[in-house]
C-alpha positions in Angstrom: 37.5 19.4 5.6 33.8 21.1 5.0 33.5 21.9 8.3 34.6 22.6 11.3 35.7 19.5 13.1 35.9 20.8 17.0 35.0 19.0 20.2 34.3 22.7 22.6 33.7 23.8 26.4 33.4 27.3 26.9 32.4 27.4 30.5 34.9 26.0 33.6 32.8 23.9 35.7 34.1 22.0 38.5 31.4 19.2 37.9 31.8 18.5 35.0 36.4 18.6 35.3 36.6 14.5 34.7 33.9 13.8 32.2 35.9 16.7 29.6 39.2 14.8 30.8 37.8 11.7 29.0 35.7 13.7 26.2 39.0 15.9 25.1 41.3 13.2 25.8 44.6 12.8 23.3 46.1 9.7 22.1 47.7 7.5 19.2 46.8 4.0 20.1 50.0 3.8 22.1 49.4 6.7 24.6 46.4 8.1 26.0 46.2 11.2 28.1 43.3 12.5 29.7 42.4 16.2 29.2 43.0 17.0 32.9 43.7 21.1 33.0 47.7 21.5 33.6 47.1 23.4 37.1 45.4 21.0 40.2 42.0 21.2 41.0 40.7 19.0 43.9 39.2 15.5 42.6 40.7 16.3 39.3 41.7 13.0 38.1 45.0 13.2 35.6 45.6 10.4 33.6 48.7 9.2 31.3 48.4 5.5 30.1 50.2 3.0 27.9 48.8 -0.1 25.8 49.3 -3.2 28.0 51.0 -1.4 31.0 48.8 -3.5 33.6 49.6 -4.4 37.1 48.0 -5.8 40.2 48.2 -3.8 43.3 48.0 -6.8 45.5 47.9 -10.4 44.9 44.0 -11.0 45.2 43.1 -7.8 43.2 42.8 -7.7 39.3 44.8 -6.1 37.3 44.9 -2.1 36.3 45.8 -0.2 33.8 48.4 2.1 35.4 48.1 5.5 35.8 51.3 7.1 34.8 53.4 10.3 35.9 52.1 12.9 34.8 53.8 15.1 32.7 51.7 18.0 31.9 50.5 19.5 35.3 52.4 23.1 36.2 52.4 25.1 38.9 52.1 29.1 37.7 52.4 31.6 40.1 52.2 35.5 38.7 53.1 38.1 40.9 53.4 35.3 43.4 49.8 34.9 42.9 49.2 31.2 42.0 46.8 31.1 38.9 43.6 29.0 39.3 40.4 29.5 37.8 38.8 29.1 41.2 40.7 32.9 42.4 40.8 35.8 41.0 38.0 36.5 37.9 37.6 34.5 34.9 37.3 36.7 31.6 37.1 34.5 29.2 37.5 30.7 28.7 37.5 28.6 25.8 38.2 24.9 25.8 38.4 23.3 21.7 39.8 19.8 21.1 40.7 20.4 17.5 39.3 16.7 15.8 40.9 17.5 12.5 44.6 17.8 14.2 44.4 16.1 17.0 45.4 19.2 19.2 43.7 20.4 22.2 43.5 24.4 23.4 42.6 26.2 25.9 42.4 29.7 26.1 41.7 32.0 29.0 41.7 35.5 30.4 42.4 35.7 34.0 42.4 39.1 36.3 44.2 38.5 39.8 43.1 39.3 42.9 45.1 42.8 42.3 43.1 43.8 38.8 45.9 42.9 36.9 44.6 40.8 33.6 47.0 38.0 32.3 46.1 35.8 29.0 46.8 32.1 29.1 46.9 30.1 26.0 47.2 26.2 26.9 48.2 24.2 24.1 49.1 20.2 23.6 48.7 17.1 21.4 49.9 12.8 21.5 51.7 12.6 18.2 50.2 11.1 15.7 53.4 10.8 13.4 55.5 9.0 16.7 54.3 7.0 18.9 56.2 8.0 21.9 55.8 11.4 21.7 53.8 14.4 23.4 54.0 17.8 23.5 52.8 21.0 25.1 52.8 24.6 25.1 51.6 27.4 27.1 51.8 31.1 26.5 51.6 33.8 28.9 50.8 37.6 28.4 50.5 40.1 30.8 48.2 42.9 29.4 47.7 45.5 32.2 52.1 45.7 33.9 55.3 44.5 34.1 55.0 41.3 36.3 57.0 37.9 37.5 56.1 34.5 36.5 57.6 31.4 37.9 56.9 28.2 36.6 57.4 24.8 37.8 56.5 21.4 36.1 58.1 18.1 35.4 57.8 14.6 35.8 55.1 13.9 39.1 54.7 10.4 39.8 52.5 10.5 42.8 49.8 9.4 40.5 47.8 6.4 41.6 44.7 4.8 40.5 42.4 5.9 42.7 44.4 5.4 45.5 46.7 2.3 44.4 50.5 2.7 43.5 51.9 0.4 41.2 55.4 1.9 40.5 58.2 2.0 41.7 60.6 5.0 41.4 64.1 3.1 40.4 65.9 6.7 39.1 65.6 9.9 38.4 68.2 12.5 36.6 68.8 15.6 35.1 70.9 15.4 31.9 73.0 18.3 30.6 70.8 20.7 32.6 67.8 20.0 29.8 66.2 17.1 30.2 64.6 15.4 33.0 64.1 11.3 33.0 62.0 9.5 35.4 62.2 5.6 35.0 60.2 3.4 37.2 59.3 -0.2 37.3 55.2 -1.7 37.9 55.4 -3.4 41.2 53.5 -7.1 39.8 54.1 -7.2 37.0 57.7 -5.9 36.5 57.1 -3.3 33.4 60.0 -0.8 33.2 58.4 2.4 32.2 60.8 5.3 31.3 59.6 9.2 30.4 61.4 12.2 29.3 61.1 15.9 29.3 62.6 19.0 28.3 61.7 22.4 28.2 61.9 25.2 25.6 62.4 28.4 26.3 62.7 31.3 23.7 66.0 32.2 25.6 68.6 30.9 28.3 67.5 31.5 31.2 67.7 30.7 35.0 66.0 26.9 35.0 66.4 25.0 38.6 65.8 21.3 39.5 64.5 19.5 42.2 63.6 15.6 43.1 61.3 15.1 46.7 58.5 13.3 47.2 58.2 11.4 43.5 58.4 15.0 41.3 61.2 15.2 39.5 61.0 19.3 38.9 61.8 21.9 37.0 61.5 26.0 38.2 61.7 28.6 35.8 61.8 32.1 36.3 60.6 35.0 33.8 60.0 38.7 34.4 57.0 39.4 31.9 57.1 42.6 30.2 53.4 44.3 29.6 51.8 42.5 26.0 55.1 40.7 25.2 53.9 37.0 25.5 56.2 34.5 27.2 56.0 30.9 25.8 57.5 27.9 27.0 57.6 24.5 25.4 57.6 21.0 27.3 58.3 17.7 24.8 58.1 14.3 26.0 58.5 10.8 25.6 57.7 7.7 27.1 59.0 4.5 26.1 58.3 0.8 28.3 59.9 -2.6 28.5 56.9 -3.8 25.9 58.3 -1.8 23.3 59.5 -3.4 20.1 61.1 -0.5 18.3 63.7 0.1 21.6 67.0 1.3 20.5 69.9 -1.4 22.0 66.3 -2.8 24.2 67.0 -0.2 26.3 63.9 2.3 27.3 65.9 5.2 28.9 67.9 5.1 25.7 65.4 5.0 23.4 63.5 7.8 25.2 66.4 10.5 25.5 66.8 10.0 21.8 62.9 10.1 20.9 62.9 13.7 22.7 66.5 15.1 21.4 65.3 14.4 18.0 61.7 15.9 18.9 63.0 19.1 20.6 64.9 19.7 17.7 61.8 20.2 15.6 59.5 22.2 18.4 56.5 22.1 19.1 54.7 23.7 16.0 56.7 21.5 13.5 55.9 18.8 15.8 52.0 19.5 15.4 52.2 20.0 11.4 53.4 16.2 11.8 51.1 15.0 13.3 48.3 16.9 11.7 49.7 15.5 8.9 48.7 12.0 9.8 45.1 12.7 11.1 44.3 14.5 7.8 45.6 11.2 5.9 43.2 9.3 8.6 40.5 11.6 7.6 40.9 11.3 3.9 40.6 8.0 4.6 38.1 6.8 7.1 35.7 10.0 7.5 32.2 9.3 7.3 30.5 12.4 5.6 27.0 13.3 6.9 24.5 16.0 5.2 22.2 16.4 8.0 19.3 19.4 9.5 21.1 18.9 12.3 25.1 19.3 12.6 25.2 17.2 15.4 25.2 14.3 13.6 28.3 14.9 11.9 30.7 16.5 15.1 28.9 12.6 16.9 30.3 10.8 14.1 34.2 12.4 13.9 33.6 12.1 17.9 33.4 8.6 17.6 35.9 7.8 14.7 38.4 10.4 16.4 38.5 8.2 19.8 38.1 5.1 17.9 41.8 5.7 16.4 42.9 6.9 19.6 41.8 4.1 21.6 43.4 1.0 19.6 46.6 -0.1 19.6 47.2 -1.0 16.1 50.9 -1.3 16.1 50.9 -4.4 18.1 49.0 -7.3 18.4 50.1 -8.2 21.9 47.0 -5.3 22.9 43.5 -5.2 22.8 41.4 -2.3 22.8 40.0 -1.6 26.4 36.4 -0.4 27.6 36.9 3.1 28.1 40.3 3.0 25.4 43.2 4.8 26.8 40.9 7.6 28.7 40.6 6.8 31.5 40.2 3.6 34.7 37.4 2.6 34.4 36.5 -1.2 34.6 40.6 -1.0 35.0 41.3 -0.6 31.3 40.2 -4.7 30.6 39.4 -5.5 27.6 35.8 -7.4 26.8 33.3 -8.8 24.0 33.1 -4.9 23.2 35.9 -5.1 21.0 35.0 -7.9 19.2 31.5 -6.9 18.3 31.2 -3.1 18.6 34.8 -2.4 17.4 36.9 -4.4 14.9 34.1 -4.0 12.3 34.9 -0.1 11.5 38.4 -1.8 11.1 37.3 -4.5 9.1 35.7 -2.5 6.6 38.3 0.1 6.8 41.7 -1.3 7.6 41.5 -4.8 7.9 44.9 -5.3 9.0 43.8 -3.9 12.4 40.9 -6.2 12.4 43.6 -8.8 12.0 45.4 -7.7 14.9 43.2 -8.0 17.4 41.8 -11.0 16.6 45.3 -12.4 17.1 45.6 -10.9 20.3 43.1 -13.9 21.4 44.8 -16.3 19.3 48.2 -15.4 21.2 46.0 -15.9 24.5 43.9 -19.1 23.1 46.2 -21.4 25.8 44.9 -19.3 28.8 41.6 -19.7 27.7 41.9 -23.2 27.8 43.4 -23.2 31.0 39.9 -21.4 32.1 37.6 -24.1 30.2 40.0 -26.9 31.9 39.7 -25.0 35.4 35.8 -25.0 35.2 35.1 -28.3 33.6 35.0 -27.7 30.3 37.1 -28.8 27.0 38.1 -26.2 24.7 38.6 -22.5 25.3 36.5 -20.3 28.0 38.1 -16.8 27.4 38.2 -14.7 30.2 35.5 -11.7 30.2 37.4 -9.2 31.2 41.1 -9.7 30.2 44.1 -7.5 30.0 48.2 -8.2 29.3 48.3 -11.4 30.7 45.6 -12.9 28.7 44.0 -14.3 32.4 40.5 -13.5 33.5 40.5 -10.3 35.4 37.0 -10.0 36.5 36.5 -8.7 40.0 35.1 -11.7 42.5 33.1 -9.1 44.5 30.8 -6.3 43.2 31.7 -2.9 45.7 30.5 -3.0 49.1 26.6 -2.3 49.5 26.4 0.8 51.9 23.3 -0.4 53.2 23.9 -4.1 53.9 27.6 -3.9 54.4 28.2 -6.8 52.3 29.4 -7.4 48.8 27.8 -9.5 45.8 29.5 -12.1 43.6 30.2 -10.9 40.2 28.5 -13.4 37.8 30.5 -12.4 35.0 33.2 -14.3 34.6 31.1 -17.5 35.7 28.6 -17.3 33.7 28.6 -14.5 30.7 30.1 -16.8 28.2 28.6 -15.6 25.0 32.2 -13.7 24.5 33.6 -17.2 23.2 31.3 -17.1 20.2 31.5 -13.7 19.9 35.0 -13.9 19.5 34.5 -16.6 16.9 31.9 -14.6 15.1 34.1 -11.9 14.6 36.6 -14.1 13.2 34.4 -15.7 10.7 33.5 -12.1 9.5 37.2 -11.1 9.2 37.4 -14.0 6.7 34.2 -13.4 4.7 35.7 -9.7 3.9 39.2 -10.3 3.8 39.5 -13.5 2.3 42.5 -13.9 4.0 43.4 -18.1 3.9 46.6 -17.5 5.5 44.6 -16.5 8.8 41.6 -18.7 8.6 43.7 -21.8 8.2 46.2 -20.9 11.1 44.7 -18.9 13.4 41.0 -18.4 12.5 40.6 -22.2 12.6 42.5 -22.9 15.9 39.6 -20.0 17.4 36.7 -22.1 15.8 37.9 -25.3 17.0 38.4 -24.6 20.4 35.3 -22.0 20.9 33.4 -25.1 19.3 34.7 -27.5 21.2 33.5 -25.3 25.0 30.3 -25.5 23.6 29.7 -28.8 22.8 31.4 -29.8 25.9 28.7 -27.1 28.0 25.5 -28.2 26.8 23.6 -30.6 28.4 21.1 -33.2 27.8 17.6 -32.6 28.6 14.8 -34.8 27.3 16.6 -35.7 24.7 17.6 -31.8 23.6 20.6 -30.4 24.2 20.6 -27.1 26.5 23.3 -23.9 27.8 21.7 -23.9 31.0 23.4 -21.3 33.9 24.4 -18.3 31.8 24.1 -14.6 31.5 23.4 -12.7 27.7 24.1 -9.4 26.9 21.4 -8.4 28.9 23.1 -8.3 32.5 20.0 -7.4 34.2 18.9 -11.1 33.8 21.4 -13.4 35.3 21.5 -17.8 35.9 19.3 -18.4 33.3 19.1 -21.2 30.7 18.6 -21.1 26.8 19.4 -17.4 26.7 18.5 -16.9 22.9 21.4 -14.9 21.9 23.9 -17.5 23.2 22.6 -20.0 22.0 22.5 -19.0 18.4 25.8 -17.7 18.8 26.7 -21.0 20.0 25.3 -23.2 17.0 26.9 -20.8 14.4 30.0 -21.0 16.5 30.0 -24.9 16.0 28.4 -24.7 12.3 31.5 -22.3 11.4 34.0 -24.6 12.5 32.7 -27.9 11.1 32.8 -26.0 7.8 36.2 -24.6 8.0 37.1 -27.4 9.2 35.6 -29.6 6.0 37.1 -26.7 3.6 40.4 -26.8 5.2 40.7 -30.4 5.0 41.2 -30.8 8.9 39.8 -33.8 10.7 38.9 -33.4 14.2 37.1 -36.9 15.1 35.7 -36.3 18.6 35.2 -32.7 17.7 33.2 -33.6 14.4 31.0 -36.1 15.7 30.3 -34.2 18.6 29.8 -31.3 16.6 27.1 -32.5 14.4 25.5 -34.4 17.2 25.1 -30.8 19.0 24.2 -28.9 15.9 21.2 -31.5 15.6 20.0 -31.2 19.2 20.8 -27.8 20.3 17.8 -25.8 21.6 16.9 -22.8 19.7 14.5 -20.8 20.9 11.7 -20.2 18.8 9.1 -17.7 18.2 5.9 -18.3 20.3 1.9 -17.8 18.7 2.5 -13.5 19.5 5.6 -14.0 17.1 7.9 -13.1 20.3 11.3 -15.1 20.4 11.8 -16.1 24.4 14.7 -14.6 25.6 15.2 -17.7 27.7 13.2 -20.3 29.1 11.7 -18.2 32.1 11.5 -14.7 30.9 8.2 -14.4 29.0 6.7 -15.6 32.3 8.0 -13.5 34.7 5.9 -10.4 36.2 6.4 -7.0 34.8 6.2 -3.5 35.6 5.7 -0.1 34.9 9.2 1.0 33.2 8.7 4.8 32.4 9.8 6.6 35.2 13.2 4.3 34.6 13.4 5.1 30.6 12.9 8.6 31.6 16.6 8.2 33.2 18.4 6.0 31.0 21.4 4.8 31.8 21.6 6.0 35.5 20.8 2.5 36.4 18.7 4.1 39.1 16.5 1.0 39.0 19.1 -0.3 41.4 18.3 1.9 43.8 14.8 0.6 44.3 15.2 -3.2 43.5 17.5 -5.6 44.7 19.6 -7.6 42.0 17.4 -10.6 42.0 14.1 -9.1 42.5 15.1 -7.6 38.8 16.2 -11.1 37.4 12.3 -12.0 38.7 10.7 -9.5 36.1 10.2 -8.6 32.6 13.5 -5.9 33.0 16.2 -5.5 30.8 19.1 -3.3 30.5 19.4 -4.0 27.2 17.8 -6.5 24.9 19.7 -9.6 23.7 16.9 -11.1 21.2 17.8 -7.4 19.4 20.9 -7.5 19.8 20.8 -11.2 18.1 18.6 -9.9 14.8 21.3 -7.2 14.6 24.1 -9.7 14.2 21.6 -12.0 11.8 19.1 -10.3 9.8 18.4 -12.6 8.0 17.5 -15.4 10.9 14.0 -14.1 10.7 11.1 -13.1 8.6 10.3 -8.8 8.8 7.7 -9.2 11.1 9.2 -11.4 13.3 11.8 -8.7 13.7 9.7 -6.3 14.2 7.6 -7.9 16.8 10.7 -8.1 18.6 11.9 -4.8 18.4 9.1 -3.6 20.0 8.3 -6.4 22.3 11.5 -5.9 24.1 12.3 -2.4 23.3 9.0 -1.5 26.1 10.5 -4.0 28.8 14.6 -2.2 28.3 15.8 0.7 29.9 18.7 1.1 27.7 21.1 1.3 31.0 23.5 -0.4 29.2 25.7 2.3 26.7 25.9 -0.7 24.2 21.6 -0.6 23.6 20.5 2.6 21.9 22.5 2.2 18.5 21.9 -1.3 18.1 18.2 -0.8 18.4 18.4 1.8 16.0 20.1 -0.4 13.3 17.0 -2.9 13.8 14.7 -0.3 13.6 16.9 1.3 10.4 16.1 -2.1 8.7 12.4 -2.4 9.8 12.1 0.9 7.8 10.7 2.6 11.2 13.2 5.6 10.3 12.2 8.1 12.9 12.4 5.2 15.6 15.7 4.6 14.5 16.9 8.4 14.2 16.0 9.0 17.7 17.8 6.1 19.2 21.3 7.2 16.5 21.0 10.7 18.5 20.0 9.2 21.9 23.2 6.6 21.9 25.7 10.1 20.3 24.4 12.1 23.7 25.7 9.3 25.7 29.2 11.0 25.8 28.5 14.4 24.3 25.1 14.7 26.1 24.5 16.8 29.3 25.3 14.7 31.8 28.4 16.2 33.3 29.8 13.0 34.9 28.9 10.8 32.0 32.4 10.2 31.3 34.1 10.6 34.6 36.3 7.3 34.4 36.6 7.5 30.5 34.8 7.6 27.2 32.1 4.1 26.2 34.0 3.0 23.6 31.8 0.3 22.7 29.0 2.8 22.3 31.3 5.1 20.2 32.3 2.1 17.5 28.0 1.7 17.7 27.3 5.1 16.0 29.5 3.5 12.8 27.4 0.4 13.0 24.6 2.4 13.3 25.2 4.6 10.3 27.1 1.8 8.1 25.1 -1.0 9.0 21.9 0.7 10.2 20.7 4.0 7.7 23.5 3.0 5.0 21.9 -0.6 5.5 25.2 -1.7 4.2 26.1 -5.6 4.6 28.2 -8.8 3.3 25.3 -11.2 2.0 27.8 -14.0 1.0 30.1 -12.9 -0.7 28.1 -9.9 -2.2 28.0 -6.2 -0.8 24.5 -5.6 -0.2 23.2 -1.7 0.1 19.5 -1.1 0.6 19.5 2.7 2.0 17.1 3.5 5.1 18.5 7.2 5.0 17.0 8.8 7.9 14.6 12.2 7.1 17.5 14.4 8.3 19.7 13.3 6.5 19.9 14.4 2.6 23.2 12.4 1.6 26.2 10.3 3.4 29.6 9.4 1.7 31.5 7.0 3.6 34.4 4.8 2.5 34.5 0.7 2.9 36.9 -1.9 1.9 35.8 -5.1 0.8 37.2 -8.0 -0.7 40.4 -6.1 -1.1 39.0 -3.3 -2.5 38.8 0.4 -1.2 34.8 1.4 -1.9 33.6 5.1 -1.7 30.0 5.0 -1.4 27.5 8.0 -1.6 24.0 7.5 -0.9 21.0 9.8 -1.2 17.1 9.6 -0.9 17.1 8.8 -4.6 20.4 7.5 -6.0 23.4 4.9 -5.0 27.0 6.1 -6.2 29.8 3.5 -5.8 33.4 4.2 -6.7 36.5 1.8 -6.4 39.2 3.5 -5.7 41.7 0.5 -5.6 41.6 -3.3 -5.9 39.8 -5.8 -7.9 36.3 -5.9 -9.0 33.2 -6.2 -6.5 29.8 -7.9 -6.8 27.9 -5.7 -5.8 23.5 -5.8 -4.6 21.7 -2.4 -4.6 18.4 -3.3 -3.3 17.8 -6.2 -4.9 19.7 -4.9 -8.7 22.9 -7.3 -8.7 26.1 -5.9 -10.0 29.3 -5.8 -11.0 31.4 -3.1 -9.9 34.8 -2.7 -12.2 34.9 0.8 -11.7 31.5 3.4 -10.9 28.1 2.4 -10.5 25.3 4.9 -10.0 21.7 3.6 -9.0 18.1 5.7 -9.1 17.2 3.9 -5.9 13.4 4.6 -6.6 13.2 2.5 -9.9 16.7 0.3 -9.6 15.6 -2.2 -12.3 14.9 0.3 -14.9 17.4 3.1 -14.0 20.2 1.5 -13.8 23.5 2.7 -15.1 26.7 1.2 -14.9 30.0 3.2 -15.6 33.4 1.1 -16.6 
């Protein structure tokens, strides 16, 4: 790598304990674990998670992503002194999450309450290499005297989400002395989860067990000798009843051989493994920023880095939650975030993913019909928040008001139904780039035809028009409105799509094809007014507004709640973000430049970017309206949302919507990189900053390296067939390198075979 690819925290801070938990979190797709320090601090939330482990603590609760035992917390006591960073005096302290090899340290140096100074060096990694597999490592030096250390850690599974149990302890054993197993079983929804740990020591020594209370323990003993370092090894693995790869189906099986195998390697050949398979990721998928300012590139392996970690690209039963595998927020349910903010650095860089979790809502299309059939409606309604089960897992209630004592209705799942077309626009893109007819017939198809058929079934007749009356956008700081604009054109490309596929797949749907064209005829699109503004919905441009910059000043506190009610917000001109923008993003070509741009700043004044999902998504519009310094800020503003100052900006887990964003915003935004048909287009809007960015894409089957500058275009296939391919407005055809003078494409234009 060309730089240094490091995630730091050099200063302990109890405030700021959860939101580095999420930031430095460790995963594989599989397994996510939260960066939680390895000795207890109060309201330090640990975290260990597993694709589709969900469960519902009661009956009339939604489901959770469960929160583990915890297998990295110890208990170190020196000179019967228990070390914490809140005793004694802190030295030094150094915190780096190492992007580049996926391996987290953490090193310290700690004077007792007696003088004496100790070093600590905390290390640990989710292996990239095995699924099922973590490891840690700590090593302890006493610098100043002789001195005892005991050490006790093991399996602990008092862990809850924030306050609910969902397990079950069914067993607990020691095996051979070594290795400790845990196995317990979810409570609802009857997942056997099974984990396994054994320490390394550089010698025998004395090692005790103990099982009270949910801890399955071990204690070790050590007398440290002055500046000889003691280091001590923990491997584990963790294997569930969803597991395909089980050895005989049996988790406690399969995990006792997972760690023998692994503790036979250690932990540094262990790490070499999986360093092996980030750097291959890296090769790979890295986009390559020459910036003024060096944020821009630790943002952008920030993002990639937790975009690998958070999706579970081995099986298609998973989806990729809100906040990944960091942490419980919104419970770990999965929504329209994936779809749109998500599978397209996938698409354009492993499509198979892509693939993947678009059939994870094909393999739940018969519980959204069940939803459309439950509310009226033919077709499929998929849930807005869903999880294993494929059922809709939105909370009924909002959390209590403190001030009136009473709860609100979510609206969500009753009225934010723009995730059906999402879902079927991300499908239709899938197909353009991949050109993959074994999906699009199959399963792309049976998505259009159902998502078509909600809709058409949904609108209704109004003076002769059809309407989508009673729904919520993007924008969830407007709520029970009709005509939102987004859905609506969302809606009629939903139906287009699937009339065409349809037609080109020789299927024959009669009602659905009827209907269809009927409601492609009469839908109401909302058009631009005499000021060139596009109306949001039928009531917005009439509604009162307000002086918004005290609220901008705090983006994304959502302090606006705290001095208007709910619906007196839904009364004015106040968004938390901006669907019409979010709408040219997904179509730019729906409307002339001006238009656009009349709309960018139209709603841009009237949003207070609350919503994590609005800064880089105005910045790609702004990218393409050429307004470059616009767009730059809102690229840096939406990369601060995690790695800002904020030190509980993260508490519950990373926004991993808003971290698949800063791709779209440099891909599809300042690399102005899109499919126009079946051609690549590229039409640079390179920020001022920036003096070059090399970033790889496949399309069409072929694996693309693209390096843009101010002044030139280079395009190199790699692998794969030839590419047409649009610089500006210079068609080509790439066979093997194409380099473009961007300044003069017509006349400098030279084509390499």
């Amino acid at each position: 790598m060309n730089r240094e690819m490091m995630i730091k925290n050099n200063k302990f801070d109890l405030h700021s304990l959860n939101k580095f938990a999420s930031v430095m979190a460790q995963g594989n797709g599989y397994l996510g674990l939260r960066a939680a320090h390895e000795e207890d601090y109060a309201g330090q939330t640990r975290g260990l998670y597993a694709a589709g482990i969900y469960n519902k603590a009661t009956a009339n609760e939604s489901s959770d992503l469960v929160n583990l035992p915890d297998m990295t917390a110890m208990k170190i006591e020196m000179d019967g002194e228990i070390f914490s960073l809140l005793t004694g005096e802190v030295l030094a302290y150094e915190r780096r999450l190492n992007l580049e090899t996926g391996e987290l340290l953490r090193e310290i140096l700690w004077k007792n309450k007696d003088g004496a100074r100790f070093q600590l060096v905390f290390q640990r990694f989710v292996a990239k290499h095995h699924l099922h597999i973590l490891a840690s490592k700590v090593t302890i030096t006493s610098l100043d005297k002789n001195a005892s250390l005991k050490i006790v850690s093991g399996i602990n599974a008092q862990q809850t989400n924030f306050g609910r149990q969902h397990l079950i302890e069914e067993n607990v054993r020691v095996f051979n002395e070594k290795v400790m197993q845990g196995v317990y079983r979810t409570t609802e929804s009857g997942h056997l989860i099974t984990l396994a740990v054994q320490n390394i020591l550089p010698e025998e020594g004395p090692i005790s067990f103990s099982s009270k209370n949910r801890e399955l323990m071990s204690s070790i003993k050590k007398e440290l000798k002055i500046n000889e370092p003691f280091v001590l090894e923990k491997i584990g693995s963790l294997y569930t009843s969803l597991d395909q790869d089980l050895k005989d189906g049996n988790p406690e099986l399969s995990a006792r051989n997972a760690l023998e195998e692994s503790v036979q390697d250690g932990y540094q050949a262990l790490l070499n493994k999986t360093a092996g398979e980030w750097q291959q990721f890296w090769n790979q998928k890295r986009v390559k920023i020459s910036s003024a300012d060096e944020f821009d590139q630790t943002a952008m392996d920030f993002a990639l880095y937790h975009v690998e970690i958070m999706t579970p690209a081995h099986d298609e039963r998973f989806s990729v939650g809100a906040k990944g595998l960091t942490g419980e927020g919104y419970k770990g349910h999965v929504f329209w975030d994936t779809e749109i903010f998500i599978l397209p650095f996938h698409l354009f860089t492993e499509p198979e993913t892509a693939r993947n979790l678009l059939r994870y809502r094909y393999l739940h299309l018969q519980q959204a019909k069940e939803k459309a059939e439950k509310t009226g409606y033919a077709g499929a309604l998929f849930p807005w928040e869903s999880a294993f089960s494929g059922y809709e897992e939105t909370p009924e209630y909002a959390a209590i008001n403190i001030k009136t004592g009473k709860r609100q209705k979510v609206a969500s799942a009753i009225a934010e139904h723009h995730i059906v077309a999402d879902i079927a626009f991300a499908a239709v893109q899938y197909f353009h780039n991949t050109n993959d007819e074994v999906f699009m017939k199959k399963e792309g198809l049976a998505l259009l035809k159902e998502t078509a058929r909600f809709w058409v079934s949904r609108a209704v007749e109004e003076d002769g028009m059809l309407s989508l009356k009673d729904v919520i956008g993007p924008d969830e700081y407007t709520e029970h409105i009709d005509n939102n604009a987004y859905t609506n054109y969302l809606a009629y490309y939903n139906v287009k799509q699937a009339l065409y596929y349809m037609d080109r797949f020789g299927e024959y749907d009669e009602w659905l094809s009827i209907r269809g064209k009927d409601f492609l005829e009469r839908l109401y699109l909302p058009k631009p007014n005499s000021y060139l503004v596009i109306p949001q919905d039928d009531t917005f441009l009439g509604k009162p507004e307000i002086d918004l910059s005290i609220y901008k000043e705090n983006q994304g506190s959502q302090g606006i709640l705290l001095d208007y009610s709910r619906q007196e917000i839904n009364d004015m001109q106040i968004l938390k973000q901006a669907d019409v923008v979010m709408l040219l993003y997904l179509f730019p070509h729906l409307f002339s430049k001006d238009i656009v741009a009349k709309n960018l700043h139209y709603y841009e004044e009237r949003t207070i970017h609350d919503s994590s999902l609005s800064k880089a998504i105005h910045s790609i519009v702004a990218a393409r309206c050429g307004e470059l310094e616009t767009a730059y800020r809102f690229f840096q503003e939406a990369c601060l949302i995690d790695l800002g100052p904020n030190p509980h900006s993260s508490d519950e887990g990373i926004h991993g919507a808003s971290l698949g964003a800063i791709w779209l915003a440099a891909i599809f935004g300042f690399a102005n990189t899109q499919l126009d048909g079946d051609i690549l287009s590229i039409n640079p809007k390179l920020p001022v900053n920036w003096s070059e960015i090399v970033f790889p894409l496949v399309c069409k089957g072929s694996r693309l390296e693209i390096r843009l500058t101010h002044e030139q275009a280079e395009i190199i296939k790699l692998s794969g067939p030839e590419v047409d391919i649009k610089i500006k407005n210079q068609k080509l055809r790439l066979k093997d390198k194409i380099e473009v003078t961007l300044k003069d494409c017509f006349l400098e234009c030279e084509v390499q075979e």
